[in-house]
C-alpha positions as CSV (number, residue, x, y, z in Angstrom):
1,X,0.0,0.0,0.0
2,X,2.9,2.0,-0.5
3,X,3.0,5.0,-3.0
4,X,4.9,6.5,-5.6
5,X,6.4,10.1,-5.4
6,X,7.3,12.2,-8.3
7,X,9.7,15.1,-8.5
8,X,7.8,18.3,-8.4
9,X,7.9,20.3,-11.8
10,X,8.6,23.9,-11.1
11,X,7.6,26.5,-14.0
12,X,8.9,30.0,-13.6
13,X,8.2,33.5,-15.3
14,X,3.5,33.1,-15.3
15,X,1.8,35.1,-13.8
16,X,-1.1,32.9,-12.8
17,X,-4.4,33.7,-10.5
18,X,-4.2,33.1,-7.0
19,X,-5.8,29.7,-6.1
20,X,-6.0,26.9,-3.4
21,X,-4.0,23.4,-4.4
22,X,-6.3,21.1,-6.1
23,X,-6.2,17.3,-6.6
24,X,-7.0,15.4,-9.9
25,X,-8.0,11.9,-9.1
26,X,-8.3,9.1,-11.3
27,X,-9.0,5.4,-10.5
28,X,-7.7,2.3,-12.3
29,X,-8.0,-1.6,-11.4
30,X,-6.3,-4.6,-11.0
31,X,-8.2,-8.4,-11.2
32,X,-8.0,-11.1,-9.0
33,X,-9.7,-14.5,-8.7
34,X,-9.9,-17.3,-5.9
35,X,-12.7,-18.3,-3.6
36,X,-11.1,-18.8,-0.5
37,X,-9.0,-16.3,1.5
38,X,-5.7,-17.7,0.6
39,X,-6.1,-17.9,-2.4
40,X,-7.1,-13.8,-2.9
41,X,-4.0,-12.8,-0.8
42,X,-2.1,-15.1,-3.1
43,X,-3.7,-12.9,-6.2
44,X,-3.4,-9.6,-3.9
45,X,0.6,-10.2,-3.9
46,X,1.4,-11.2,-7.2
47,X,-1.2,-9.1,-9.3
48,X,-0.9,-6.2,-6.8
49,X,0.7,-3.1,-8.2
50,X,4.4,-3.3,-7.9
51,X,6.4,-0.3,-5.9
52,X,9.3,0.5,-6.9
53,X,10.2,2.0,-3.6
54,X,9.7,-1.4,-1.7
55,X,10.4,-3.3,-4.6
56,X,7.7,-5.7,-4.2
57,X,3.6,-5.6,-5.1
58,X,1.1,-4.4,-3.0
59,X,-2.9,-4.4,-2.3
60,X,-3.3,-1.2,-3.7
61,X,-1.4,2.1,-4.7
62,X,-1.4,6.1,-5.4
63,X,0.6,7.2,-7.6
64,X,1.5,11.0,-7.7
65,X,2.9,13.8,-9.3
66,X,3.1,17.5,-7.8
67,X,3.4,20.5,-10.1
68,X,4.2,23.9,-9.0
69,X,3.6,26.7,-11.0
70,X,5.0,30.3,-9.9
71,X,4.4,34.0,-11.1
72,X,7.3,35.9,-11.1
73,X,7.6,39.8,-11.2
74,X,10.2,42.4,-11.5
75,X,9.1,45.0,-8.4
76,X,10.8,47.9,-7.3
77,X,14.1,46.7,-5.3
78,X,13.9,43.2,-6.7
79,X,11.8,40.6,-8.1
80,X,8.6,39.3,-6.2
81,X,6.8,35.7,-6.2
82,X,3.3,37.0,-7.3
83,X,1.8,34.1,-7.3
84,X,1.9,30.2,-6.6
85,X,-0.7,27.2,-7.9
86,X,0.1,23.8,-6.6
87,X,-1.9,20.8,-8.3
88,X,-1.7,17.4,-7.3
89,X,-1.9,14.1,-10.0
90,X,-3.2,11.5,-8.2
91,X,-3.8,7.8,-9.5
92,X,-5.6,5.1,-7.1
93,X,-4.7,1.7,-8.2
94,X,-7.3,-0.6,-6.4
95,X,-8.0,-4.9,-6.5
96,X,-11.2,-6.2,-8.1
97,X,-12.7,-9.4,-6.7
98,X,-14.4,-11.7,-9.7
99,X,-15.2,-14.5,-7.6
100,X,-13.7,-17.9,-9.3
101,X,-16.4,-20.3,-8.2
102,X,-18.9,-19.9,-5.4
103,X,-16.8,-18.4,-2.3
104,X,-18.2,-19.3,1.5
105,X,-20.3,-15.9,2.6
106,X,-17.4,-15.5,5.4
107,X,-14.9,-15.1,2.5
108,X,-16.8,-12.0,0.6
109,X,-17.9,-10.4,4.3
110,X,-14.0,-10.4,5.2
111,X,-13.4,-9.4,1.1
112,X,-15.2,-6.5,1.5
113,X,-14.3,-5.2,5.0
114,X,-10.8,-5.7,3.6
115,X,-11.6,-4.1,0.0
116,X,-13.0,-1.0,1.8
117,X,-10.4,-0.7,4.0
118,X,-7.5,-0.9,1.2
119,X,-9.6,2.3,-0.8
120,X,-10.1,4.0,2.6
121,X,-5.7,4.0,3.0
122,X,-5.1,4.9,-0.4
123,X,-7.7,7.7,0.0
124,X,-5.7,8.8,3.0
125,X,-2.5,8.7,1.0
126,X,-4.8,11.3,-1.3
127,X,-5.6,13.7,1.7
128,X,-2.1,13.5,3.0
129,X,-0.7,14.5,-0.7
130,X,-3.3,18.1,-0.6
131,X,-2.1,19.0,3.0
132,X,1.1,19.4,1.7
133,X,0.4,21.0,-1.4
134,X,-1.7,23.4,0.4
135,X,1.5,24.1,2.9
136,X,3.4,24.2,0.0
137,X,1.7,26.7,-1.8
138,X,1.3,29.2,1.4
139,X,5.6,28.7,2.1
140,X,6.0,29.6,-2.1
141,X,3.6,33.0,-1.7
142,X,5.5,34.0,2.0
143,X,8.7,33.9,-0.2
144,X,8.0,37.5,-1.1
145,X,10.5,40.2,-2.7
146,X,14.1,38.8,-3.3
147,X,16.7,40.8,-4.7
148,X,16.4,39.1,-7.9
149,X,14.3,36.3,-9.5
150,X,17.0,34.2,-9.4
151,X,17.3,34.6,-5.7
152,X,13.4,34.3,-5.8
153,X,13.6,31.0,-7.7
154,X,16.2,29.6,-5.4
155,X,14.5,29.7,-2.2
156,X,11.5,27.9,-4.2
157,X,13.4,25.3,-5.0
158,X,14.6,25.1,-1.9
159,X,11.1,25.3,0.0
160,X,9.6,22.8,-2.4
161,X,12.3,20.4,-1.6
162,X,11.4,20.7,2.1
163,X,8.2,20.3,2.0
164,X,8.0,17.5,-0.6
165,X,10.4,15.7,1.6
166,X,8.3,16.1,4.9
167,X,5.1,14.8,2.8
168,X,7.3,11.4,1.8
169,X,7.8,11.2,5.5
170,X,4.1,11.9,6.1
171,X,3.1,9.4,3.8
172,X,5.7,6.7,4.9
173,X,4.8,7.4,8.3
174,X,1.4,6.8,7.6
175,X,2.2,3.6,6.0
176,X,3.4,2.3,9.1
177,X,1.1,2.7,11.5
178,X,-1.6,1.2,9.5
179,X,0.6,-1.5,9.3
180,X,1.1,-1.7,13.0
181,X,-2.7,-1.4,13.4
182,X,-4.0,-3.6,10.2
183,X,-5.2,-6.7,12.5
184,X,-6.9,-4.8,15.1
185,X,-8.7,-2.4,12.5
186,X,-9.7,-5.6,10.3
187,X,-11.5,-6.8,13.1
188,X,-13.2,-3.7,14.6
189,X,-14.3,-3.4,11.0
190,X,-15.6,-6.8,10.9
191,X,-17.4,-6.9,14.2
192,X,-19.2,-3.6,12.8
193,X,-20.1,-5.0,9.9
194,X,-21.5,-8.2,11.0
195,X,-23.7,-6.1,13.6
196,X,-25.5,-4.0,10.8
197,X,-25.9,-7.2,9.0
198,X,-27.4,-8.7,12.7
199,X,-29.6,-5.2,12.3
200,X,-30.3,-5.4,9.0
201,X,-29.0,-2.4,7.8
202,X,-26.3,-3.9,5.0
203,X,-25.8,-6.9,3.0
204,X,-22.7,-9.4,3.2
């Protein structure tokens, strides 16, 4: 459930309106098969989407690419950052069950307790990836006047490194306390789930 980080891409010299960071999300699909539990997390690790960062495949994945685009303006004294756009490219890579045979009704309840809960992380990666942008787009307009654009440019660099950095922290930090609390959240999730089907408020 790891996720893939690209470079930010940093576009000088447009003068752009002011706006909050904004995500584009798209949604693609991997299939697997199998009717019994071992058989899915077989599929789930060998048709997963492989991370290059861990080197090995994975229930599910975001893939994302920051772009930065900053205005640039020659003021008196210098050269200010007029303005700064941060837009987020997001790519959820999530399993799809087609069942191969009839699978026992315990296998598609814990399926799709466990399906829900591998959109719901990758979602999270999602959120994680606008925070930062957001912060990222508020550190590039307190820049201000610099004594040239150059200067200007520099210290965006520099602040978009840091703050892309702390967001691959975020988001590996992240990673591992889900990981940490993966068994106990599966079952708090299924021990809900089997009460509204006790109440009759959802299917299995």
């Amino acid at each position: 459930m790891k996720q893939l980080f690209l470079a930010a891409l940093l576009a000088g010299g447009v003068c752009l309106p002011v706006q909050a960071a904004t995500v584009s999300k798209s949604y693609s699909y991997f299939t697997i098969t199998g009717k019994t539990l071992d058989e899915i997390e077989q599929q789930l690790m060998t048709r997963g989407p492989e991370v290059k960062s861990t080197g090995g495949r994975h229930p599910g994945a975001t893939q994302m690419e920051f772009t930065s685009r900053i205005g640039y303006a020659e003021v008196k004294g210098g050269c200010a950052i007029v303005s700064a756009q941060v837009t987020v490219k997001a790519k959820v890579i999530l399993p799809r069950w087609r069942q191969n045979g009839k699978a026992a009704q315990d296998v598609k309840l814990i399926w799709n307790t466990l399906s829900s809960d591998i959109k719901r992380h990758e979602e999270s990666h999602v959120v994680i990836a606008k925070n930062h942008a957001r912060e990222l787009e508020q550190a590039l307009k307190a820049i201000g006047k610099q004594k040239s654009c150059d200067i200007a440019a520099t210290k965006a660099k520099a602040t978009s490194n840091r703050i892309l950095n702390a967001h691959d922290r975020a988001q590996e930090e992240f990673d591992r306390i889900e990981g940490i609390n993966f068994e106990s959240r599966i079952v708090r999730l299924l021990r809900y789930r089997l009460e509204r089907i006790d109440a009759g408020k959802l299917k299995n």
